[in-house]
C-alpha positions as CSV (number, residue, x, y, z in Angstrom):
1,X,17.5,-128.2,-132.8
2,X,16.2,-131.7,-133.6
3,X,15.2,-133.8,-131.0
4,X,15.5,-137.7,-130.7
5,X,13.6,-140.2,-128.0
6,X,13.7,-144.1,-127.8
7,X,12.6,-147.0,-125.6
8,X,12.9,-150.2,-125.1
9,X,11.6,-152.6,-122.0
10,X,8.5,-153.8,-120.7
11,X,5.8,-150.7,-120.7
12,X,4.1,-149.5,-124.3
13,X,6.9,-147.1,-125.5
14,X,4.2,-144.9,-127.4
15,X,3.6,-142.8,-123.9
16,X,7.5,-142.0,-123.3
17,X,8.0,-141.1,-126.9
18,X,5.3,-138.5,-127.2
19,X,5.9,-137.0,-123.8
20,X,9.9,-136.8,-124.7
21,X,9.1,-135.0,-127.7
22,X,6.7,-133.1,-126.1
23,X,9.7,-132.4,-124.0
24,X,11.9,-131.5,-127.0
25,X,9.6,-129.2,-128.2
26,X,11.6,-126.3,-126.4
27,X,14.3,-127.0,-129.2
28,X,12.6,-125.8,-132.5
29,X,11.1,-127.8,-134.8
30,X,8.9,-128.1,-137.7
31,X,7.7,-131.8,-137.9
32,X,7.3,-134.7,-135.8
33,X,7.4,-138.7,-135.8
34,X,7.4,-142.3,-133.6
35,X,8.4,-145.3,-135.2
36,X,7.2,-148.7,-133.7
37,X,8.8,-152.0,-133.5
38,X,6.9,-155.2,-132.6
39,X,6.7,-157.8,-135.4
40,X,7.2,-155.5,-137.9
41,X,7.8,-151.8,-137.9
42,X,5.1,-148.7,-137.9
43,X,6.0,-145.2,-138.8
44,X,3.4,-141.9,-137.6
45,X,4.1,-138.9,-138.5
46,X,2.8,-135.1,-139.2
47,X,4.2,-131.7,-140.4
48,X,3.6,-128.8,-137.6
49,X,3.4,-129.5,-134.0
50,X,3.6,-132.6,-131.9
51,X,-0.2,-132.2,-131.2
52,X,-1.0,-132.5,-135.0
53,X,1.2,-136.2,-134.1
54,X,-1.0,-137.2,-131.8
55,X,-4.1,-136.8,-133.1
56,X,-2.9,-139.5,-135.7
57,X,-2.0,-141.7,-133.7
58,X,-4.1,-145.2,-133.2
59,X,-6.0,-145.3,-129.8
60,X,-4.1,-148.8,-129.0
61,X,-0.2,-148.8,-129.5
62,X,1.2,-152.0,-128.0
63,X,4.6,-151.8,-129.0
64,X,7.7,-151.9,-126.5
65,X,10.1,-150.7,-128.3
66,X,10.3,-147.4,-130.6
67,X,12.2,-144.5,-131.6
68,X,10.9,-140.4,-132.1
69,X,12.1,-137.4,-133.9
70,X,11.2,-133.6,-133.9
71,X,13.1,-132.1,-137.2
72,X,14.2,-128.3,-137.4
73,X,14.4,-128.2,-141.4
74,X,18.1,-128.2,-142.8
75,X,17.3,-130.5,-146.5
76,X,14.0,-130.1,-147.5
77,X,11.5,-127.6,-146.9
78,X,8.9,-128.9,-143.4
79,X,6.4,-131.3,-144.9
80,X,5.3,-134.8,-143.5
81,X,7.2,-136.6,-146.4
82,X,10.5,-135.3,-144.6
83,X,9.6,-136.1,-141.5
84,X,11.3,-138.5,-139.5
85,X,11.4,-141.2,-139.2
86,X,12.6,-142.6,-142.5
87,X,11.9,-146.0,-143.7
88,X,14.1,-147.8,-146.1
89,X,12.7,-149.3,-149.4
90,X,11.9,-152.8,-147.9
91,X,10.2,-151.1,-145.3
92,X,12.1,-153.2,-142.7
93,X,14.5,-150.2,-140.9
94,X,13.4,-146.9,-139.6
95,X,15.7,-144.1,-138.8
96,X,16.1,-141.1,-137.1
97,X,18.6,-138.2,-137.3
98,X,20.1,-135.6,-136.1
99,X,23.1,-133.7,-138.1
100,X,23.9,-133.1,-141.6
101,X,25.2,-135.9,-144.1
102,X,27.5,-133.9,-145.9
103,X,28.4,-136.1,-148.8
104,X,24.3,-137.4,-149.0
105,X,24.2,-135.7,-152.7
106,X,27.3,-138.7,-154.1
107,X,25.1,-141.1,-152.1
108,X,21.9,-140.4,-152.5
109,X,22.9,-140.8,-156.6
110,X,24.6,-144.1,-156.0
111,X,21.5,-145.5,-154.5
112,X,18.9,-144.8,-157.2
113,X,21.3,-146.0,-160.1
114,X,20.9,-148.7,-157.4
115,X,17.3,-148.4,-158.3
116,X,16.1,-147.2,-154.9
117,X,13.7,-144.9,-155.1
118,X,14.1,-141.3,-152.6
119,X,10.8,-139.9,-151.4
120,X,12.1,-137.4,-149.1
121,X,14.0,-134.1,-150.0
122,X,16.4,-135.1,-147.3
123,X,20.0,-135.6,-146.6
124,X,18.7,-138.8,-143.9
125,X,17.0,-140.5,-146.1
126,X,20.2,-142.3,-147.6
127,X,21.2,-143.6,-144.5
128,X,18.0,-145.6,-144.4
129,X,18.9,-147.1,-147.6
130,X,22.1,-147.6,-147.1
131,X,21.6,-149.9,-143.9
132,X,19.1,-152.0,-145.9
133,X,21.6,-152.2,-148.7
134,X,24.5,-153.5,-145.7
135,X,22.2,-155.1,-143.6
136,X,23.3,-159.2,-143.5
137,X,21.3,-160.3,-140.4
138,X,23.4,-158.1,-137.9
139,X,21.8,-154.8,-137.4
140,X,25.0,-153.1,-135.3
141,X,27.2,-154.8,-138.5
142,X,25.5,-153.0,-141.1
143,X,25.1,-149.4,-139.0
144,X,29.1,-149.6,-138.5
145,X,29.5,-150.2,-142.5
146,X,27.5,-147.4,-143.4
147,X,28.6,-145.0,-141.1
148,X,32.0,-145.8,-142.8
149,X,30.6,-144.6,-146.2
150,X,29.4,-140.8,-144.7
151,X,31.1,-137.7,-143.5
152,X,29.3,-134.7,-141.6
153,X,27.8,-134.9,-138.4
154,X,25.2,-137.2,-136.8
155,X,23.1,-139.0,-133.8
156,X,21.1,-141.8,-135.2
157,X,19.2,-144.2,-133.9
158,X,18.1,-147.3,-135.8
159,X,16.1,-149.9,-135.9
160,X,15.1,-152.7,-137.9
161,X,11.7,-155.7,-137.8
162,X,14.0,-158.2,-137.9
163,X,15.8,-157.2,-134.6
164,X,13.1,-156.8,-132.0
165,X,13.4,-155.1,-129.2
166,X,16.7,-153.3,-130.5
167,X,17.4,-150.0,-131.0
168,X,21.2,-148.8,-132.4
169,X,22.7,-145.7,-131.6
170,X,25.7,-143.5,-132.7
171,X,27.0,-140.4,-132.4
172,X,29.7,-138.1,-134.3
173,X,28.9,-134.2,-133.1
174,X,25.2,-134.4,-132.3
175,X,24.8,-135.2,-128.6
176,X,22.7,-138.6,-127.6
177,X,22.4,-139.6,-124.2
178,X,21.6,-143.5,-123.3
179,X,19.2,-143.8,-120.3
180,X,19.3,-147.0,-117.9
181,X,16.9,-148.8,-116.3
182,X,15.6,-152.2,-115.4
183,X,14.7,-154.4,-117.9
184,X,13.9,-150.9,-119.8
185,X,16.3,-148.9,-121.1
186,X,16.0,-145.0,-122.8
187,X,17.4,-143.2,-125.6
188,X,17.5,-139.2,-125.9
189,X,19.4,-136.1,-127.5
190,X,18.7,-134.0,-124.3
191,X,18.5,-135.1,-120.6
192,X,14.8,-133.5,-120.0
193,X,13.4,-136.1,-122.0
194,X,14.8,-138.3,-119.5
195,X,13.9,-136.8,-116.5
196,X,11.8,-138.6,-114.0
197,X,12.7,-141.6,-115.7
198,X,16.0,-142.6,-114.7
199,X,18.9,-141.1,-113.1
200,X,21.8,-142.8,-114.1
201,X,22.8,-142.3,-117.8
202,X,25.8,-142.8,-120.2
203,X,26.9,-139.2,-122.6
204,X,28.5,-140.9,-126.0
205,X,31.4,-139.1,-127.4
206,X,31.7,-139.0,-131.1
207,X,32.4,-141.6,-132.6
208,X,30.3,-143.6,-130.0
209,X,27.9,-146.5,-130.4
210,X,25.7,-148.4,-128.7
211,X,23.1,-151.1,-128.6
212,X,20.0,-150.9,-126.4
213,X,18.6,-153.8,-125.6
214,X,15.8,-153.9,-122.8
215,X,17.9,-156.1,-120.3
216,X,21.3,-154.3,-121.6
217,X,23.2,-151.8,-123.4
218,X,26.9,-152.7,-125.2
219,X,28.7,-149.8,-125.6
220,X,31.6,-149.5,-128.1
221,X,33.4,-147.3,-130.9
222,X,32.3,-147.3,-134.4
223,X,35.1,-149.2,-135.3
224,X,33.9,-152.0,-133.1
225,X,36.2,-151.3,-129.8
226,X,34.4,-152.5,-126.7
227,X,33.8,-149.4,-124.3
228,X,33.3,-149.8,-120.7
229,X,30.9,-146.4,-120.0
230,X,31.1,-143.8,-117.5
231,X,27.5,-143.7,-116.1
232,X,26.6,-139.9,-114.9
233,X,23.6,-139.2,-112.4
234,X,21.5,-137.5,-113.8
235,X,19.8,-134.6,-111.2
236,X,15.9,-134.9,-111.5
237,X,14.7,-131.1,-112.1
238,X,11.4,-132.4,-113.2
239,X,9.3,-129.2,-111.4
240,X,11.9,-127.2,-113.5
241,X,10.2,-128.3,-116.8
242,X,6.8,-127.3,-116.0
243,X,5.4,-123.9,-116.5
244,X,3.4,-124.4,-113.4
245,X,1.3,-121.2,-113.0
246,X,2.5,-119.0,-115.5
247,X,1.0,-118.8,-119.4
248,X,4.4,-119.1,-121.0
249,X,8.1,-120.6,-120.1
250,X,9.5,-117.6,-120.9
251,X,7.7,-115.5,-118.3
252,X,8.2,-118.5,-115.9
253,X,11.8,-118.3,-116.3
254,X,12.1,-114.4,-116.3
255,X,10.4,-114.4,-113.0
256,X,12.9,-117.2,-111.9
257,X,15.9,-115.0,-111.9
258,X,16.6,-114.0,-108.4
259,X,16.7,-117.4,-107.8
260,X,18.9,-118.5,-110.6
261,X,20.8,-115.7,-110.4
262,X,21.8,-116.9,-106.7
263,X,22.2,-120.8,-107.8
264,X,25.1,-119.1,-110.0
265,X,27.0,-117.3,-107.4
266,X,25.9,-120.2,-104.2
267,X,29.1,-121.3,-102.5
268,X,31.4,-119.1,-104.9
269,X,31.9,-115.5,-102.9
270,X,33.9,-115.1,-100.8
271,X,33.4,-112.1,-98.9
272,X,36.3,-112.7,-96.0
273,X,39.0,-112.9,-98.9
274,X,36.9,-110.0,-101.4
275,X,37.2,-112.9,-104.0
276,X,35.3,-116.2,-105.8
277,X,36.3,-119.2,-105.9
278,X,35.6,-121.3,-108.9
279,X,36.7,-124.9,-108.8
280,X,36.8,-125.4,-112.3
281,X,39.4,-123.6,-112.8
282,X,41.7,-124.4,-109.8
283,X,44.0,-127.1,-112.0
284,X,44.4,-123.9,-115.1
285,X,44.6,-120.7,-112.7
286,X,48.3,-121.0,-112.6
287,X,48.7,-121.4,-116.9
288,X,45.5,-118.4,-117.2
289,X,47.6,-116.4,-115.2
290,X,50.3,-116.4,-117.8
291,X,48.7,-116.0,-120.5
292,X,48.7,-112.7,-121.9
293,X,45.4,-112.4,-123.8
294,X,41.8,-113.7,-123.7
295,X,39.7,-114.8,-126.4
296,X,35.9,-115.1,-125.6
297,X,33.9,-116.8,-128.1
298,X,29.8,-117.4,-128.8
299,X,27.3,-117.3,-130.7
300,X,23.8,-115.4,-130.1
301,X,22.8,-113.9,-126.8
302,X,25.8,-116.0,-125.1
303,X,27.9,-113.6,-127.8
304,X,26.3,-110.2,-125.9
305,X,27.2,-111.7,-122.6
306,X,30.8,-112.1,-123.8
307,X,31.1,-108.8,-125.5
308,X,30.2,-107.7,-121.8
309,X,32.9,-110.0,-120.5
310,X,35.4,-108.2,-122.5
311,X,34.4,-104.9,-120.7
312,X,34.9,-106.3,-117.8
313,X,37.5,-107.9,-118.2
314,X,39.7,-105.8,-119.9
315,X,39.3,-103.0,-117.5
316,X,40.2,-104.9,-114.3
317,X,43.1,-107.7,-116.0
318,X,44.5,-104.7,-118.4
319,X,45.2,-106.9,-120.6
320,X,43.5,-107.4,-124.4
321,X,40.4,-109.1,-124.1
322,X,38.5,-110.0,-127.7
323,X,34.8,-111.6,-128.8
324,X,34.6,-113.3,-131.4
325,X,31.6,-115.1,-133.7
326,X,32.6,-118.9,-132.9
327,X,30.8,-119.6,-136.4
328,X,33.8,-117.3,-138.0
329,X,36.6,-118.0,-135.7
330,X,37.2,-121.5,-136.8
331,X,37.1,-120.1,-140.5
332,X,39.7,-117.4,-140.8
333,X,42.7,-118.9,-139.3
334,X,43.1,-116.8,-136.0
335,X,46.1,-115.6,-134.6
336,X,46.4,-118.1,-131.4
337,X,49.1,-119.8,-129.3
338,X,50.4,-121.4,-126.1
339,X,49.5,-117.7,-124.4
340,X,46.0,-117.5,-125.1
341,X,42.8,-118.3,-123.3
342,X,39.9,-118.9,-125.1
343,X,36.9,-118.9,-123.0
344,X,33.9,-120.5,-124.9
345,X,30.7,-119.4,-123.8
346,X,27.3,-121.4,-124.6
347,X,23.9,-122.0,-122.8
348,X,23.7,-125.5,-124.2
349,X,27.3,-126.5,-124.1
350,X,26.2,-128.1,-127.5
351,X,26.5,-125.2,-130.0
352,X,28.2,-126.8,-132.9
353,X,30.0,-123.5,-133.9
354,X,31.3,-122.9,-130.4
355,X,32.4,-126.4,-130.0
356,X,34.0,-126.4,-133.1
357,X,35.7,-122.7,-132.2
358,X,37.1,-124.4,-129.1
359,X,38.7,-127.6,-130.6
360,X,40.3,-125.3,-133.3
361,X,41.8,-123.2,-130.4
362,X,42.9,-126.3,-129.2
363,X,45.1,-127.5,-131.8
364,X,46.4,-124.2,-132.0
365,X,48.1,-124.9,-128.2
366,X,45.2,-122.3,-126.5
367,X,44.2,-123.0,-123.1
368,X,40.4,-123.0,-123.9
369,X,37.5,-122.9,-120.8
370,X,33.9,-123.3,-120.9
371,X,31.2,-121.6,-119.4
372,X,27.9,-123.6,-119.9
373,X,24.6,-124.5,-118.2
374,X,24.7,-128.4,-118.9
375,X,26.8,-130.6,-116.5
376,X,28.7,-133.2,-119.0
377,X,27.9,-131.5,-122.1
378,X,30.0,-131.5,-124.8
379,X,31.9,-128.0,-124.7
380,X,31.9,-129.0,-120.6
381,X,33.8,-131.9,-122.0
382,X,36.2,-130.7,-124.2
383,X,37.3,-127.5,-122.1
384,X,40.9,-127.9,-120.1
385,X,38.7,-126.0,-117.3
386,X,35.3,-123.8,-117.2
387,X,32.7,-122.8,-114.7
388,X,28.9,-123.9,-114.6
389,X,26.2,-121.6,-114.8
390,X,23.9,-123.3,-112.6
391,X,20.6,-121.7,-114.4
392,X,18.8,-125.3,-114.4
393,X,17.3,-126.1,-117.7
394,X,15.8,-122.8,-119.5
395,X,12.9,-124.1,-122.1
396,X,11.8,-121.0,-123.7
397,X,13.6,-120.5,-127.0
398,X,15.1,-117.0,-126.2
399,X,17.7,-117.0,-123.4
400,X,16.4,-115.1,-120.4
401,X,18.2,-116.8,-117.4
402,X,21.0,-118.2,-119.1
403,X,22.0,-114.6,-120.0
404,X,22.5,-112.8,-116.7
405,X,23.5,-116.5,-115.3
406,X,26.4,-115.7,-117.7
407,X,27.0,-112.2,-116.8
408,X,27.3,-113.2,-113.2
409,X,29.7,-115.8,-114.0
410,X,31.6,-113.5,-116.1
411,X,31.7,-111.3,-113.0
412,X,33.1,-113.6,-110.9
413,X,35.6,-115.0,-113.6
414,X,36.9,-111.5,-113.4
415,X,36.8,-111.0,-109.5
416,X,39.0,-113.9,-109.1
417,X,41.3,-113.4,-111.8
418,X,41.5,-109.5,-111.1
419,X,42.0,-110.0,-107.4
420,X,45.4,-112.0,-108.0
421,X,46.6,-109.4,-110.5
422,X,45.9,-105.8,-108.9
423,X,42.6,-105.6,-107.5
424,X,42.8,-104.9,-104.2
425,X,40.6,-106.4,-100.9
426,X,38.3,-103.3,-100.4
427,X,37.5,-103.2,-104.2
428,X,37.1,-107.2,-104.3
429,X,35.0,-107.0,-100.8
430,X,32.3,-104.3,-102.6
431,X,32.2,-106.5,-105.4
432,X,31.3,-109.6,-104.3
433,X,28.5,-107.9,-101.7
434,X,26.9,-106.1,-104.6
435,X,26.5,-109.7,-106.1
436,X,25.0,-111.1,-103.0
437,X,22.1,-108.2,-102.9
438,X,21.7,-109.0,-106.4
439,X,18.7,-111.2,-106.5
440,X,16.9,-108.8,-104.3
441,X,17.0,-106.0,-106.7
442,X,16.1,-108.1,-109.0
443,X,13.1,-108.8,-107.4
444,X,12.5,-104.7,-107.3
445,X,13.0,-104.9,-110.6
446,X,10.0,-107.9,-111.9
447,X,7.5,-105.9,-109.2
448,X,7.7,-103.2,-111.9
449,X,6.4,-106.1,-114.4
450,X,2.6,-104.6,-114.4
451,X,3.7,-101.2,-115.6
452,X,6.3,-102.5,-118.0
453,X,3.6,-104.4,-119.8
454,X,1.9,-101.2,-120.0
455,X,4.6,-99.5,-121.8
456,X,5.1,-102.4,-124.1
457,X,2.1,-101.9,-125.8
458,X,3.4,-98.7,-127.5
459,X,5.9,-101.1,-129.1
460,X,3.4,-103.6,-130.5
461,X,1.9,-102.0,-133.5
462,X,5.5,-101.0,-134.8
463,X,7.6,-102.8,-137.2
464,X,10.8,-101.6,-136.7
465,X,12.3,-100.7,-133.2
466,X,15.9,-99.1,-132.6
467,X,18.1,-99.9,-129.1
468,X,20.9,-97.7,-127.8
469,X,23.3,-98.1,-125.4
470,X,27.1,-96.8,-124.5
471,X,29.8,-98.6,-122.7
472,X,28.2,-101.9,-120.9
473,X,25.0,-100.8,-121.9
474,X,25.7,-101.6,-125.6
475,X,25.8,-105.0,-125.5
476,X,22.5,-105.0,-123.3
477,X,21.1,-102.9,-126.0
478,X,22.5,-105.5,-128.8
479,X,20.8,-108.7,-126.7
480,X,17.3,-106.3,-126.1
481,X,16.9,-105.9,-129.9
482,X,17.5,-109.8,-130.5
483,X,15.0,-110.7,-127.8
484,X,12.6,-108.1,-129.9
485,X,13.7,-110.0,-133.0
486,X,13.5,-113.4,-131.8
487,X,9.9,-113.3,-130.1
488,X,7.7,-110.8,-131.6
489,X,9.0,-110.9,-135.3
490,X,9.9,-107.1,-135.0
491,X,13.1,-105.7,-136.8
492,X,15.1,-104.2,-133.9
493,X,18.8,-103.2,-134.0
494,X,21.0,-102.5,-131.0
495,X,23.5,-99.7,-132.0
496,X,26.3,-97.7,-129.5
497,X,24.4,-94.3,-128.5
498,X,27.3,-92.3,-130.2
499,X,27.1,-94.4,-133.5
500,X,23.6,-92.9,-134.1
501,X,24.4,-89.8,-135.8
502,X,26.7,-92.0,-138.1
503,X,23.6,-93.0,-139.8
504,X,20.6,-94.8,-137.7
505,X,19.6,-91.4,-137.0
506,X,17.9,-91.3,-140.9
507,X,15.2,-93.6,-139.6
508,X,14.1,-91.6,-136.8
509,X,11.0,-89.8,-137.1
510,X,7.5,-90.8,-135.0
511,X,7.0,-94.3,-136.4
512,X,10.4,-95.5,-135.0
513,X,10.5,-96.4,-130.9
514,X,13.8,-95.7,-129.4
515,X,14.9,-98.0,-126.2
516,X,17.5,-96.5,-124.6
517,X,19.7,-98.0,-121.7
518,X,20.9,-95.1,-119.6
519,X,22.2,-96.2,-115.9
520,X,24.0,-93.8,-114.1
521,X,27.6,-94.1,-115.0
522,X,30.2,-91.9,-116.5
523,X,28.4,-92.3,-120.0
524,X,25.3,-90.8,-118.5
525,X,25.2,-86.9,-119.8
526,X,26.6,-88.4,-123.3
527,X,23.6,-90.7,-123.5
528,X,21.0,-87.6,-122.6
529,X,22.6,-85.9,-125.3
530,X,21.7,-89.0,-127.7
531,X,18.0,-88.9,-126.4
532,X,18.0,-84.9,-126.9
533,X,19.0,-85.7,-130.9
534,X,16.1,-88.2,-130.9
535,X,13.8,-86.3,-129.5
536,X,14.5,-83.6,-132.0
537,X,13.7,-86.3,-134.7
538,X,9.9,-86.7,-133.3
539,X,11.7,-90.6,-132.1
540,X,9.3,-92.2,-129.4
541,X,11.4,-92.8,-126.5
542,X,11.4,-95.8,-124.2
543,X,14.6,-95.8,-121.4
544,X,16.1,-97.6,-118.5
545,X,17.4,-95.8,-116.0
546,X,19.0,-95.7,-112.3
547,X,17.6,-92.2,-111.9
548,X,14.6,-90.4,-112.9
549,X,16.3,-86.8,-113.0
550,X,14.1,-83.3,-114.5
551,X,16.1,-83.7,-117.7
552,X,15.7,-87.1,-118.4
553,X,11.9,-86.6,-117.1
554,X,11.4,-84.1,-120.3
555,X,13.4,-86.2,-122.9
556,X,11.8,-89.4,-122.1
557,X,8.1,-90.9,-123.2
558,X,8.5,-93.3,-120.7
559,X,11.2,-94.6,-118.3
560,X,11.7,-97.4,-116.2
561,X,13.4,-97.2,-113.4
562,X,16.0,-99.9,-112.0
563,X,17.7,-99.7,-109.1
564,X,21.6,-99.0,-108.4
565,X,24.3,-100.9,-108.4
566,X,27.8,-101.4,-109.4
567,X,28.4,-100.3,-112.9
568,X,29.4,-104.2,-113.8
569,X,26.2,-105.2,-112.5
570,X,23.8,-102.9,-114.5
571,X,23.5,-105.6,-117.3
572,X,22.2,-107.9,-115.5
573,X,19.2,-105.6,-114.0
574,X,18.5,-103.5,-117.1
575,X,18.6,-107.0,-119.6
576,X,15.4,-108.0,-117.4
577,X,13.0,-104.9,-118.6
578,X,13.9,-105.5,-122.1
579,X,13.0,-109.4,-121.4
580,X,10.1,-108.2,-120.5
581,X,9.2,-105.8,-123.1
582,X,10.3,-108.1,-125.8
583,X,8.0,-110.6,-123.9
584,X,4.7,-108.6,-123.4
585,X,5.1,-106.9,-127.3
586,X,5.0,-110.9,-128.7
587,X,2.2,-112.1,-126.7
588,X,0.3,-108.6,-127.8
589,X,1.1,-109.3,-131.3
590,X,-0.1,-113.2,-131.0
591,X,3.1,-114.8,-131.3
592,X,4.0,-118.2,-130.2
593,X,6.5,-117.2,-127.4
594,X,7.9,-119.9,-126.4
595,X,8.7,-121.9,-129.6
596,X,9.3,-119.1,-132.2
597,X,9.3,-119.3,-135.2
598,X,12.8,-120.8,-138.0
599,X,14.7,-121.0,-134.6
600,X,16.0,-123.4,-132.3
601,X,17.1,-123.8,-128.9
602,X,20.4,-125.6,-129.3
603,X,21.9,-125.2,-132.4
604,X,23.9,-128.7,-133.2
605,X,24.5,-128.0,-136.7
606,X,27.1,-125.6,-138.5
């Protein structure tokens, strides 16, 4: 969601604020500001897109020091008045935020019977305000004060004219990174902004401050405990970040997936044994063992790739395996003890619903594991054990590589765990070679691109699409109708084949495309009597399929074809035709692919 950059040091700070945020832009937003600090304290900003910023902005910007803000809309609807950053009354600090103030509205009344006059809509506002109204000639003093006065969640950065040079930062469940350099140091919510900047960095946990000076950063708790910081190198993944050749990220990182699809298995099979080994979890494997059920939890497409964990899974462990929303699990008091594993599952490792699913699990006595993308992240952090995805950093708004990253994680979490239960070598051995000669079927798979985007043009002109699938192929179906949903503004919903006839079937007539995932597996004569009903119904028929049989032939419009594999490996390769399709409909249509509309990347509010 929101992003936030700072600088401070020797260079104009204008240049790595705008290309941060240019950086951020992958996040979601709907506004954008820099504030400047020299002898006094200058604030640009601009409803839309970072571009509309810049074309404010003075040719000359001296200034060495300075803070910047994209803002996803949570108070107040997107306008340049709630842009960040905010300014309080005296015009003398500037603020920027990330979070929600939940007890703004008791503030934000105290300060204009104060007489301080609110020309935002928003919930940040008041912290402006409220740091003038503290502020005694100590900058870090008065930020401590008022952070004492507010509940919710938060990364703010502050600063203030009378402070040069200075920029305060803390952090209570919004993530802020500190960058370090020589005689400059860097400020960001998410480590691309940093990248090719510096290397080494320090992660704040909540209820983390610090002040960023160019020569030096202090480091402390909010209630004024000196910390000595743990400083992380951060891997430089610059090329990563750069569309290079292709028109959108999201193509770019579609086409990436035999690649990342092999980072995320690289040094983990092993073929001798018929096993994986995931050092992660080598100081939990002997409590996961014990524990006698399994609670996977996300939000989004990390949800589908968890609802085809629980497939998986639950057939090889044999024991119950659930999914659950992490923005509902925290809220319904779940049944959870000592003999539970809750695996939480999140591209990010930010999600503020999944990280707030996994500390509830945790005072319930769970084991709890993480699988995320981000090294050091917060769910990374607060897991007992987990496994990285190793999908480098994924820009485009909707998850393409992340996704089957996770599904082949989630296949090697249940190798390992299977083949110390009951799986036996031979079984274990197949497995984990139909993983290796993954990436090249994937490959078969993107050659088809041409002809796919062929295809998708039947979709574009519809409103409404419908996506079926039975067995592993539903939750494929579930994640191709959000890509659909997410991208090109199309209502899609991903139903189980057999559910049809309990209902969906009263939209289909010839203005309703049906996409229909049929590999060949023990569902597959149950699904061809799904299309049959369809095709009955004048439905147009779109389907992914291992085989290209007579009957499916005459029952299909169109079909693309994927290639074979183990059944707990079809996901994976019949997720990336529906990436695609969802991918060539929006760019038909005219939609901005990458940066879609109301959404964000990584969702850091509740």
């Amino acid at each position: 969601m929101c992003g936030i950059v700072g600088y401070t040091g020797k260079a104009k700070a204008s240049p790595f604020l705008m290309e941060g945020l240019k950086r951020l832009e992958y996040r979601g937003y709907d506004s954008a500001g820099i504030a400047l600090s020299d002898k006094g304290i200058e604030i640009h900003r601009a409803k839309g897109k970072i571009d509309n910023l810049r074309q404010k902005l003075p040719r000359e910007l001296k200034q060495t020091c300075g803070i910047g803000h994209t803002r996803w809309a949570t108070h107040g609807k997107p306008s340049e008045a709630n842009a960040h950053p905010h300014r309080s009354q005296d015009g003398k600090v500037a603020l920027i935020h990330n979070g929600i103030i939940e007890n703004y509205a008791s503030l934000r009344t105290e300060l204009i019977e104060l007489g301080f006059e609110m020309k935002s809509e928003t919930d940040t506002e008041v912290l402006a305000h409220l740091i003038q109204k503290c502020y005694k000639g100590d900058l870090e003093a008065a930020v401590r004060e008022v952070l004492g006065l507010v509940t919710g969640a938060y990364g703010i950065a502050v600063m203030h004219e009378n402070e040069p040079g200075r920029i305060v930062a803390a952090k209570m469940g919004s993530p802020l990174i500190i960058g370090l350099g020589t005689g400059e140091n860097y400020l960001a919510s998410d480590r691309t902004a940093l990248m090719g900047h510096t290397q080494n960095v320090v992660i704040l946990e909540d209820g983390e401050m610090a002040v960023i000076d160019p020569d030096e950063v202090r480091f402390s708790t909010i209630e004024a405990e000196a910390l000595d910081p743990q400083v992380t190198e951060l891997k430089d993944e610059v090329e990563r970040i750069e569309k290079g050749e292709f028109p959108h990220f999201m193509l770019k990182e579609i086409f990436e997936q035999p690649r990342t699809i092999s980072d995320s298995f690289a040094g983990r099979l092993l073929s001798e044994e018929g096993t994986a080994h995931l050092g992660g979890l080598d100081n939990v494997i002997d409590r996961l063992m014990e524990c006698d059920r399994i609670i996977l939890t996300a939000c989004g497409t990390s949800w589908h790739a968890a609802l085809v964990g629980e497939y998986m899974l639950e057939e090889y462990l044999r024991i119950p395996v659930e999914v659950e929303y992490a923005s509902e699990f925290r809220y319904r008091n779940p049944v959870v003890d000592e003999n539970t594993a809750v695996i939480a599952i999140s591209q990010s490792g930010e999600t503020a619903d999944t990280l707030a699913a996994m500390k509830e699990a945790k005072r319930k006595g769970a084991l709890v594991l993480g699988i995320c993308n981000r090294v050091g992240s917060a769910i990374a952090r607060e897991s007992h054990g987990g496994v990285y995805i190793h999908a480098g950093p994924e820009i485009g708004v909707a998850s393409t590589k992340a996704f089957t990253s996770q599904l082949v994680v989630l296949t090697l979490l249940t190798i390992k765990l299977a083949r110390i239960r009951s799986m036996g070598f031979s079984e274990g051995k197949n497995l984990v070679d139909e993983l290796r000669g993954l990436p090249d079927k994937v490959e078969q798979v993107l050659k088809g691109a041409k002809e796919i985007e062929r295809i998708s043009q039947m979709l574009a002109p519809h409103h409404n699409a419908l996506y079926l699938g039975r067995g592993l192929a539903f939750p494929v179906a579930l994640e191709g109708a959000l890509k659909l949903k997410e991208i090109s503004y199309i209502h899609a919903e991903g139903y189980p084949a057999a559910e049809m006839k309990h209902g969906p079937i009263a939209l289909i007539d010839e203005n309703m495309p049906v996409i229909v995932i049929a590999p060949s597996d023990d569902n597959y004569e149950k699904v061809i009597s799904n299309l049959q009903e369809v095709r009955a119904r004048s439905g147009k028929t779109i389907v992914i399929a291992t085989q290209a049989d007579t009957k499916l032939q005459e029952l299909a419009d169109e079909v693309i074809q994927i290639p074979h594999s183990h059944p707990i490996l079809s996901p994976i390769l019949s997720s990336i035709p529906l990436q695609l399709i969802s991918y060539y409909v929006a760019v038909a249509r005219g939609c901005d692919v990458d940066q879609p509309r109301n959404l964000a990347k990584s969702v850091t509010v509740e």
